[in-house]
C-alpha positions in Angstrom: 90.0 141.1 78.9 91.2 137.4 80.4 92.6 139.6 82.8 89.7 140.9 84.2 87.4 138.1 83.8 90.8 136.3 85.9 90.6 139.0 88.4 86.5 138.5 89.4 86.8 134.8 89.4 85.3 134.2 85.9 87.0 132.0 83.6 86.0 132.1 79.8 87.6 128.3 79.1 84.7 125.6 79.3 84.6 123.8 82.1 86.1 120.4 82.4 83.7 117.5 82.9 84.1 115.4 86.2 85.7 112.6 85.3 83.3 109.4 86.0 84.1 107.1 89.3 86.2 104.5 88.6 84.2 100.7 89.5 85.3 99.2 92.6 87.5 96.3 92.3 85.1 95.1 95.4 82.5 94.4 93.6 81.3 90.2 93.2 82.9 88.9 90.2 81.1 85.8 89.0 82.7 82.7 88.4 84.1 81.8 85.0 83.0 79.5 83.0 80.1 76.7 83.4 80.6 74.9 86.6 81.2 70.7 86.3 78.4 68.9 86.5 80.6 66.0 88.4 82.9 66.7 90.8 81.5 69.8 92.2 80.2 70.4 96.1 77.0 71.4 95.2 75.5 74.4 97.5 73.4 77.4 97.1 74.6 80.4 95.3 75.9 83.4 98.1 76.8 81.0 100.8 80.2 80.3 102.1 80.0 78.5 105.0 83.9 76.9 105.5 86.4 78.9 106.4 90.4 78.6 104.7 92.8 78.3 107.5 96.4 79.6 106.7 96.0 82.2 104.4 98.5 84.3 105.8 100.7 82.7 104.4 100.0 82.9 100.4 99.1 86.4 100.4 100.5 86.3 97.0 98.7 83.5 95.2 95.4 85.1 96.5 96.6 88.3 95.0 97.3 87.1 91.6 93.5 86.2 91.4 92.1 89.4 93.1 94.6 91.9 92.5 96.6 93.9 95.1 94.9 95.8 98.1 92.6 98.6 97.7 91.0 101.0 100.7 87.8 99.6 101.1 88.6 95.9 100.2 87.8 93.3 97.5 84.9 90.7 97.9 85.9 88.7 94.6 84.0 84.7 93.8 86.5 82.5 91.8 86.3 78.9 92.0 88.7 76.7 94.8 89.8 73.2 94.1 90.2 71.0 97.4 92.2 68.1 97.3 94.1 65.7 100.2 97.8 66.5 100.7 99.2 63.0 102.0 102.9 64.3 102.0 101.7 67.1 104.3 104.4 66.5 107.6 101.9 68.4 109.9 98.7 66.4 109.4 98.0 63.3 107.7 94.6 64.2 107.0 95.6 67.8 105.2 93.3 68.6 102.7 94.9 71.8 100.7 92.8 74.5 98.8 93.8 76.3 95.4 92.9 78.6 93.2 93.9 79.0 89.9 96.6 76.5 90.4 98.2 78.0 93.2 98.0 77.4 97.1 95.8 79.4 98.6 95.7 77.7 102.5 94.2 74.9 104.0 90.9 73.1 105.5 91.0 73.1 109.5 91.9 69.9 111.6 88.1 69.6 111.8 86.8 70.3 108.4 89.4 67.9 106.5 88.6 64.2 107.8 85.1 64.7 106.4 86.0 66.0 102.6 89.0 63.5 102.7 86.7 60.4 103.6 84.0 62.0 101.4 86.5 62.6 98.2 87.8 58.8 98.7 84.1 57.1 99.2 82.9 59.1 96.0 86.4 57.8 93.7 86.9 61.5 93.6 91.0 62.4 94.2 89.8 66.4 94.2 86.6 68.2 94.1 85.7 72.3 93.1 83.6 74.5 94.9 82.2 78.1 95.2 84.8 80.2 96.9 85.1 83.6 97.5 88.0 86.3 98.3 87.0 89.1 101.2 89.4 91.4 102.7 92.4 93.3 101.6 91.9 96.9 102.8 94.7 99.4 103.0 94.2 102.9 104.4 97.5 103.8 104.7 101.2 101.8 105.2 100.2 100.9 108.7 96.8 100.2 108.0 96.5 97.1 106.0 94.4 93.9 106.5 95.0 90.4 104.9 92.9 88.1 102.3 90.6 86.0 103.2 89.1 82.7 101.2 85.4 81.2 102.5 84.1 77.8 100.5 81.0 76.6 99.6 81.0 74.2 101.1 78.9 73.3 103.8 79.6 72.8 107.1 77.4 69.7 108.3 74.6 67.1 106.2 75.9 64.8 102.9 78.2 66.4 100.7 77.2 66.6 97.0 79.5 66.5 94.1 77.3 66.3 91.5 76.2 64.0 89.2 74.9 61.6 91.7 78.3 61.1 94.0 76.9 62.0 97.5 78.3 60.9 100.7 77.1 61.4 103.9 73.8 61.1 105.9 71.6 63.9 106.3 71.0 65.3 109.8 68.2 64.3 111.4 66.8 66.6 114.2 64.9 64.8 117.0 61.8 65.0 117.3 60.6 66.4 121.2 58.0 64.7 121.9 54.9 66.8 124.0 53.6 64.6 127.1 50.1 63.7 127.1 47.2 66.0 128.4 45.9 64.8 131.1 42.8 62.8 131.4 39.6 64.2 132.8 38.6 62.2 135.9 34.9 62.8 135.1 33.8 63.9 138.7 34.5 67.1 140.6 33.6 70.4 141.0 35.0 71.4 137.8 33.2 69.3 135.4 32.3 70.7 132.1 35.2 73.6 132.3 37.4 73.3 129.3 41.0 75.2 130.7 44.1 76.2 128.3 47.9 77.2 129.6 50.1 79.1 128.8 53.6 78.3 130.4 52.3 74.9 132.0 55.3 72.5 130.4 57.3 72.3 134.2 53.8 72.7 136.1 51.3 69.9 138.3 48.4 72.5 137.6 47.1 70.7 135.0 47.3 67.2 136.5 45.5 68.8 139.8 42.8 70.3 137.7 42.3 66.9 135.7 41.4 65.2 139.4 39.0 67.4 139.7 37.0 66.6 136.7 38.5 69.6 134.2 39.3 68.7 130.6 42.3 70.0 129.7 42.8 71.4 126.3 45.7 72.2 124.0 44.7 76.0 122.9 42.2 78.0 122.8 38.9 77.2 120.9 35.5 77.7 120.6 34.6 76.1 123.6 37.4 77.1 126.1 36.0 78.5 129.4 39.2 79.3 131.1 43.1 80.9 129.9 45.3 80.5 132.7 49.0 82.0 132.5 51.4 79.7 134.6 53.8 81.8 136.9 52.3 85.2 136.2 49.3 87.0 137.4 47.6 91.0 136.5 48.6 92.8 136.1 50.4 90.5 132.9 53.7 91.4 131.5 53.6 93.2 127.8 55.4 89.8 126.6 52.6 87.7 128.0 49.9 89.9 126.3 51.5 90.2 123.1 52.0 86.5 123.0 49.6 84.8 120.2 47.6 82.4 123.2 46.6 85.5 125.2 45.9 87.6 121.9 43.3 85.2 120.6 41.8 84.3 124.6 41.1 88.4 124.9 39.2 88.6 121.3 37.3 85.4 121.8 36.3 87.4 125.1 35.5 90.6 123.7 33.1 88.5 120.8 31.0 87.8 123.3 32.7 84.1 124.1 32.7 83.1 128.1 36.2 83.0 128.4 37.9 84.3 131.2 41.9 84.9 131.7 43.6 84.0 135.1 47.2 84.1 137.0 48.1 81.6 138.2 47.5 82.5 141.8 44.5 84.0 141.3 43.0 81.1 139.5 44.0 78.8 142.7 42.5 81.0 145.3 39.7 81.0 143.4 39.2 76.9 143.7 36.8 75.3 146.0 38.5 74.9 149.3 
């Protein structure tokens, strides 16, 4: 009868089982062993901010850590060592990268002068870091791509070995100062009116509504009579209304608060002449 059951497409053997997927090689690998507590740039987990330079060129040594190409690609974390190569004939300053012994590329001309001055301020002739292996896709004989290596390192502030060995100063951003409100002048026909901006950094409105006895305010509050939106007038864009200023001005007016929203031209041609 295996025949017949051949014949209508019915088999009488069990059927095999799929057999399961095999794991991505792609897949983050962590690094081995417990990291130094000296001697090690200390950064946060999942960020490699420097770039290797020259990989092209050891292929092989990048290989031997994170096998040979696949189709989609390997994203593999290892750890790097990073140490100045004096002897280098192309740049003094040279700082080289390996992995697992082997050469795996280089710092850029702009990277190197700051690990190599850090490494010698902190008695430190190498250091370790995070690293981590991207790249390597093959579709086909054509259609290949190289490996890449990224570093944990990051790319401005003190660097941090560990252990208390720090060099560098932290980067300090400047502070923009905001210029003064204006001063009430105490007399004019819009004493007692309490006016808010939006937009007014590049504008004289404020100033010109100061002379004429307005206080200016920083936001609007409780006791703001008047929202005026500097370079726009009704009917207001959607960004304008959206915008957090304008948002709080229309509920203050709809709770019953006597508040009122102007353009800028409109809130002019309104002034006393």
């Amino acid at each position: 009868m295996g025949w017949i059951s051949k014949l209508f497409g019915r088999s009488t053997e069990a059927a095999t089982p799929p057999q399961a997927e095999r794991p991505l090689r792609s897949s983050v690998e962590p690094p081995p062993g417990p990291l130094p507590k000296r001697g090690h740039v200390q950064w946060r987990a999942g960020s490699f901010p420097t770039e290797v330079v020259g990989e092209s060129h050891y292929q092989r040594a990048i290989m031997a850590q994170c096998g040979s190409h696949t189709r989609d690609g390997v994203e593999h974390e290892c750890i790097a060592t990073v140490r100045p190569d004096p002897s280098n004939r192309f740049d003094p300053n040279a700082v080289e990268v390996l992995i697992g012994g082997q050469r795996v590329g280089f710092l850029s001309r702009e990277v190197a002068p700051r690990m190599k001055d850090a490494l010698a301020a902190v008695g430190l002739g190498s250091a370790t870091c995070g690293a981590r292996i991207t790249g390597g896709w093959r579709t086909n004989q054509y259609d290949e791509g190289h490996f890449g290596v990224r570093l944990a390192i990051p790319g401005w502030g003190p660097l941090d070995f560990g252990g208390g060995l720090m060099h560098g100063e932290p980067r300090v951003w400047p502070k923009k100062e905001r210029p003064p409100r204006p001063a009430s002048s105490g007399t004019g026909p819009l004493l007692g009116r309490r006016i808010a901006f939006m937009g007014a950094a590049q504008s004289n409105l404020p100033d010109e509504l100061a002379a004429m006895g307005a206080t200016i305010v920083a936001g609007v509050g409780k006791t703001t009579t008047d929202l005026i939106v500097i370079g726009s007038d009704r009917p207001f864009t959607f960004g304008v209304e959206r915008s957090r200023t304008f948002v709080v001005a229309r509920e203050a007016a709809a709770s019953g608060q006597p508040i009122r929203i102007w353009g800028e031209a409109e809130f002019r041609n309104a002034l006393p002449t």
